[in-house]
N, C-alpha and C positions, 0 to 999 in steps of 0.2 A: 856220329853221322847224322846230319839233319836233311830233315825232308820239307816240297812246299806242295802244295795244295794251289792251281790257279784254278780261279771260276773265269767262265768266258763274262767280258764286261758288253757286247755288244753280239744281236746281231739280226740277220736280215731276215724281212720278210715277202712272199710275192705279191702281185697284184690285187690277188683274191685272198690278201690274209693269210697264207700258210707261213711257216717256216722255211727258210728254204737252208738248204747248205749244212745247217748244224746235224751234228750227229749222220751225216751222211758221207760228207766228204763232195769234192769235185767232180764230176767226172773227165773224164779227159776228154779232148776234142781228134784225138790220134792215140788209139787204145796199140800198145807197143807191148808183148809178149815178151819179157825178158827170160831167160833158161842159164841156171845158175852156172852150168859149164862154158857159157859164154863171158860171163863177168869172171871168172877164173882165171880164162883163159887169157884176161886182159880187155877187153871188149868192152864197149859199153851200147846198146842195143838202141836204149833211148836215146840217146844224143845222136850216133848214126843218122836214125829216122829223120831225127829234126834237121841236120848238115841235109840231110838229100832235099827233106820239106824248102828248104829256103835254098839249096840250089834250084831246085825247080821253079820256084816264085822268081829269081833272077835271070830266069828265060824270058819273060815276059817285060817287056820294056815299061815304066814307068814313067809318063808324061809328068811334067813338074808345070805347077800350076805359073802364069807370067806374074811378073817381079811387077810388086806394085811401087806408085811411084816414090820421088823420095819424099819424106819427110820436112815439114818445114819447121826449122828450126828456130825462126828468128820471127816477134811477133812485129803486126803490120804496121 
């Protein structure tokens, strides 16, 4: 059986010089409680949330920016 070993090759820092993100992890932007009797049961918690998140977001009508014009294809 063989094993690997990866070092991170890159990563971020903030504005003011910190670190950011390594050794911490993301946080989430929608903190979602998952309860192992739910994911048993066939569930899945997080996803739920997100399907309602973006039904709800599609309440909301989106204006689409106007059609610029065409392209000219053929020089002068």
């Amino acid at each position: 059986m063989a094993g690997a070993v990866f070092v991170p090759g890159l990563a971020f820092a903030s504005k003011d010089g910190q670190w950011i993100i390594e050794g911490h992890g993301v946080d989430p932007d929608i903190e979602v409680i998952t309860i192992p009797a739910s994911e048993i049961a066939g569930r899945d918690p997080q996803l739920e949330r997100g399907i309602a998140e973006l039904m709800a977001k599609l309440k909301t009508p989106v204006k689409l920016p106007p059609r610029p014009p065409a392209p000219v294809k053929t020089p002068k």
